[in-house]
C-alpha positions in Angstrom: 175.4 136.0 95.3 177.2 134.0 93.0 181.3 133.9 92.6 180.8 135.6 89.4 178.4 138.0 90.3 180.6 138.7 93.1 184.1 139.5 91.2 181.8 141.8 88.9 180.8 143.4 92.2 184.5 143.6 92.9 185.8 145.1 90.0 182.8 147.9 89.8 183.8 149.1 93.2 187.6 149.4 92.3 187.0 153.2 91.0 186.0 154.1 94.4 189.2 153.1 96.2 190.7 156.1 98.0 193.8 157.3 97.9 196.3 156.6 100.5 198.5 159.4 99.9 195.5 162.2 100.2 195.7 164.3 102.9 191.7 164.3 102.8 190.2 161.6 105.0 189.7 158.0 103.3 186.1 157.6 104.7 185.8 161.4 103.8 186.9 160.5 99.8 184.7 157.3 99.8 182.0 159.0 101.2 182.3 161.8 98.4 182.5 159.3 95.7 180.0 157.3 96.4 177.6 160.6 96.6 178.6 161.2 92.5 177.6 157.7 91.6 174.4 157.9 94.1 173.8 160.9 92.1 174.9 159.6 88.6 172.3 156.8 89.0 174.6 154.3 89.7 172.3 152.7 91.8 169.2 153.1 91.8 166.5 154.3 94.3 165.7 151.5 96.8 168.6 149.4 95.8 171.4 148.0 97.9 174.7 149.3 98.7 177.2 146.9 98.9 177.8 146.0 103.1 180.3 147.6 104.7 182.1 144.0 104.9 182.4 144.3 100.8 183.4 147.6 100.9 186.2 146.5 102.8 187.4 143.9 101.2 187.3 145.4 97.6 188.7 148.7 98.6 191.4 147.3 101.2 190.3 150.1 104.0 189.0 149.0 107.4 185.2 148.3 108.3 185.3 151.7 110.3 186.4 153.7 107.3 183.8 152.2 105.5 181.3 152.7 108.0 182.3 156.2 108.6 181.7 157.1 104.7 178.3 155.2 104.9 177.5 156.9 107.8 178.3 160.4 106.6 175.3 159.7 103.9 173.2 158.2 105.9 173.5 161.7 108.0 172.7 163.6 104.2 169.9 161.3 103.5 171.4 159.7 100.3 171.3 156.6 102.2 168.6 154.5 104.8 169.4 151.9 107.2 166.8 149.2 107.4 167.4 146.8 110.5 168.4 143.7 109.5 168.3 144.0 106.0 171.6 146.4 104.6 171.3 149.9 102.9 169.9 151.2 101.0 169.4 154.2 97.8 167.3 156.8 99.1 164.6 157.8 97.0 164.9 161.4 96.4 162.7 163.8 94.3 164.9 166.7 93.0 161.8 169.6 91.9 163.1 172.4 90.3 161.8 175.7 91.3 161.8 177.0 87.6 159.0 174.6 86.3 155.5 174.2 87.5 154.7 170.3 87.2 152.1 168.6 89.5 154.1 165.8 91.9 153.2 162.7 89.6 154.8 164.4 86.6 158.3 165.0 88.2 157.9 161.4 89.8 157.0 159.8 86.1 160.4 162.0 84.6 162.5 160.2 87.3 161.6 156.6 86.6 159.6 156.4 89.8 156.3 154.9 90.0 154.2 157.9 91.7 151.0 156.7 94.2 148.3 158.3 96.4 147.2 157.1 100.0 144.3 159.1 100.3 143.1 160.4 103.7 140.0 162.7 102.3 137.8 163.8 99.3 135.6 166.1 100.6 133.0 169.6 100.2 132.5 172.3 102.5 132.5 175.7 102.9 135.3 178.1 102.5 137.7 178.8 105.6 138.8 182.0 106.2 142.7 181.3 104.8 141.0 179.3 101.8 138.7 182.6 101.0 142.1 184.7 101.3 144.6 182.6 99.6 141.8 181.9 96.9 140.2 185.9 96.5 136.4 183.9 97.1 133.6 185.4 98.4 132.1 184.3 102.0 130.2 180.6 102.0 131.9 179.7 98.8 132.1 176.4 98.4 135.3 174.7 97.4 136.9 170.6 97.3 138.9 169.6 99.8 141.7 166.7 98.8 144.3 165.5 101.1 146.6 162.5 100.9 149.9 161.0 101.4 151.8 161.4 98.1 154.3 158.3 97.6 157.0 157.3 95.1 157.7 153.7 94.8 155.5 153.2 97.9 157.7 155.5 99.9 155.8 158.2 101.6 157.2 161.4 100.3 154.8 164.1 101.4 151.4 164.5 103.4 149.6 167.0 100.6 146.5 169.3 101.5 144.3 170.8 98.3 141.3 173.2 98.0 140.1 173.7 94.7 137.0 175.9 94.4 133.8 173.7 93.5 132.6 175.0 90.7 136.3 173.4 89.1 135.4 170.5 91.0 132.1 169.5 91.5 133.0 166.4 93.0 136.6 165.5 94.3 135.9 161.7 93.8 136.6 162.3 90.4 140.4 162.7 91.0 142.1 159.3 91.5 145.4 160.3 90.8 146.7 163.3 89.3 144.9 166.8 90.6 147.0 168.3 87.7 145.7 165.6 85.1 142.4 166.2 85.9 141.9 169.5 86.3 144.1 169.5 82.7 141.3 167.2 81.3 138.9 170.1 82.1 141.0 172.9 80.9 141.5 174.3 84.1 145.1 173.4 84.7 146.8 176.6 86.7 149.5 177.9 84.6 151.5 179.7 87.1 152.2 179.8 90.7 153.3 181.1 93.8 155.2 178.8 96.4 156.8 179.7 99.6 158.8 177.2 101.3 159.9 177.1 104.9 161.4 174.6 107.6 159.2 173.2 110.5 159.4 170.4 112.8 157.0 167.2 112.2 154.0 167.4 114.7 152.7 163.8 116.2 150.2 163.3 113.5 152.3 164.8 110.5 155.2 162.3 111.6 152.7 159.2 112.2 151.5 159.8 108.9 155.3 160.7 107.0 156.5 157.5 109.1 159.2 159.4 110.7 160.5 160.9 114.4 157.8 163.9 116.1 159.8 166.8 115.8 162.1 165.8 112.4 162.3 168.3 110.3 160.2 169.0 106.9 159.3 171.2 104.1 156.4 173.1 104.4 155.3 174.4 101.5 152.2 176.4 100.4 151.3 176.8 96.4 148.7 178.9 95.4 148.3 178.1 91.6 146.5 180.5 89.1 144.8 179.9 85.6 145.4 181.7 82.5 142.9 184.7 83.3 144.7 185.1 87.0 142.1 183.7 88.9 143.1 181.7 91.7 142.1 178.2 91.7 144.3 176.2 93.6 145.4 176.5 97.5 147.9 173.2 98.3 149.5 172.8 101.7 152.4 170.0 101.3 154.3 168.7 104.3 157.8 167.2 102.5 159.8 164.8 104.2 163.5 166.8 103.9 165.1 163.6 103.4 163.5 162.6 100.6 162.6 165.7 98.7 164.8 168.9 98.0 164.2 171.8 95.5 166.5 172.9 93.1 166.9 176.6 91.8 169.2 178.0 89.1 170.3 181.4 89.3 172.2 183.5 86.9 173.4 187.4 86.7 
C-alpha cells in the first residue's frame, strides 16, 4: 500500500475511534461500529478489513482491543478469517420473509454475482413426501434438481427441487434460474409456504457447504403454488447460518 493510500486508510478509520471515557468496553464500541459500516456497505462482501496492527495504530487502542472487537464478529459471522491472508467481509444474503423471489434474484439486488454447482438433473418417480408435499397421484413423475447455490463463488446453500414433469419435461433445460425458467413458461409459483428450522450439518451436507460436521444451518422447506393453487414446487435448502439470515417485519 502506498504512503498515500495509507493516510487515506488512516483518516477513514478515525470515526471508529472509541471513546475513552465510556463506561462500555473499547473492543465492545469498536466492535459495534464496525458492525454499522459492515452493514452500511462500507466494505464490501469479500473485501479486507484493515489488520488488527492498523487498527491499532490509527485508533491508538491496543492489538488485544482490536482483536477482541474483530473477534466478537468473527463469532456473529460478519467477519471470516482466512489463514494467512487477513479478514475478511462476509458475504451475507439478507431474504426477506415478505417477498417471494427465487435465490438469484435477491443475489442480483445485492450486487452479488449468483452461481450454481450442480450435483443433479434428473426424472423419476414421485416419493412418498414429494406426492404429499405436491397433492400428485401415485407413479407421477416429477424433475429432480439439486445443486450448491453460490454468491461470488461462496457456497451459500446445498438446494433440493422437485418440479412435477409435465412443468419440466427435461431439467437440463434449467442452467440457472429455476424461477427464470419456469417464469419463461408461465409457470412461475406465485405464492408459498416456507418453514424454517435449525439443524446441525451432517458429513455430507458440511463436505458439500465447506464447513465443520455438526455446524449449524437453516433448513428450510418451500412448497411454491401457481396462480390456480396447484402445487408445483417442493425445494429443500440447507443454508449455511453464517452466511444467510431471513428478515421479517412485523407490525400491530
Amino acid at each position: 500500500m502506498s504512503q498515500h493510500a495509507s493516510l487515506q486508510l488512516q483518516q477513514q478509520l478515525r470515526q471508529f475511534r472509541p471513546d475513552a471515557d465510556s463506561v462500555t468496553p473499547l473492543y465492545l464500541q469498536l466492535a459495534n461500529k464496525l458492525a454499522e459500516s459492515i452493514s452500511a456497505g462500507v466494505w464490501r462482501p469479500n473485501e479486507a478489513l484493515p489488520s488488527e496492527r492498523m487498527l491499532s495504530d490509527s485508533l491508538h487502542i491496543s492489538r488485544v482491543t482490536a482483536r477482541k472487537a474483530i473477534d466478537m464478529l468473527c463469532e456473529r459471522g460478519m467477519l471470516t478469517r482466512r489463514r494467512g491472508s487477513g479478514t475478511y467481509i462476509t458475504p451475507k444474503l439478507e431474504q426477506p420473509l415478505s417477498r417471494l423471489s427465487s435465490f438469484s434474484e435477491e443475489l442480483n439486488l445485492r450486487g452479488f454475482n449468483a452461481g450454481s454447482q450442480w450435483l443433479l438433473r434428473e426424472t423419476g418417480v414421485a416419493s412418498p413426501e414429494e406426492l404429499m408435499s405436491l397433492g400428485l397421484s401415485p407413479n407421477t413423475m416429477v424433475a429432480r434438481l439439486k445443486r450448491l447455490r453460490t454468491a461470488d463463488d461462496v457456497v451459500m446453500a446445498i438446494e433440493t427441487s422437485t418440479i412435477p414433469l409435465q412443468f419440466l419435461p427435461n431439467p437440463a433445460h434449467v442452467t440457472d434460474s429455476l424461477y427464470g425458467y419456469l417464469e419463461s413458461c408461465g409457470t412461475v409459483p406465485v405464492r408459498a409456504l416456507q418453514h424454517i428450522r435449525a439443524i446441525n450439518a451432517s458429513a455430507e451436507q458440511a463436505r458439500l457447504a465447506g464447513i465443520r460436521q455438526g455446524v449449524a444451518m437453516l433448513h428450510i422447506t418451500r412448497i411454491g403454488y401457481l396462480e390456480n393453487g396447484s402445487a408445483i414446487e417442493l425445494t429443500h435448502s440447507y443454508c449455511r447460518s453464517d452466511y444467510y439470515e431471513f428478515v421479517a417485519e412485523s407490525r400491530r
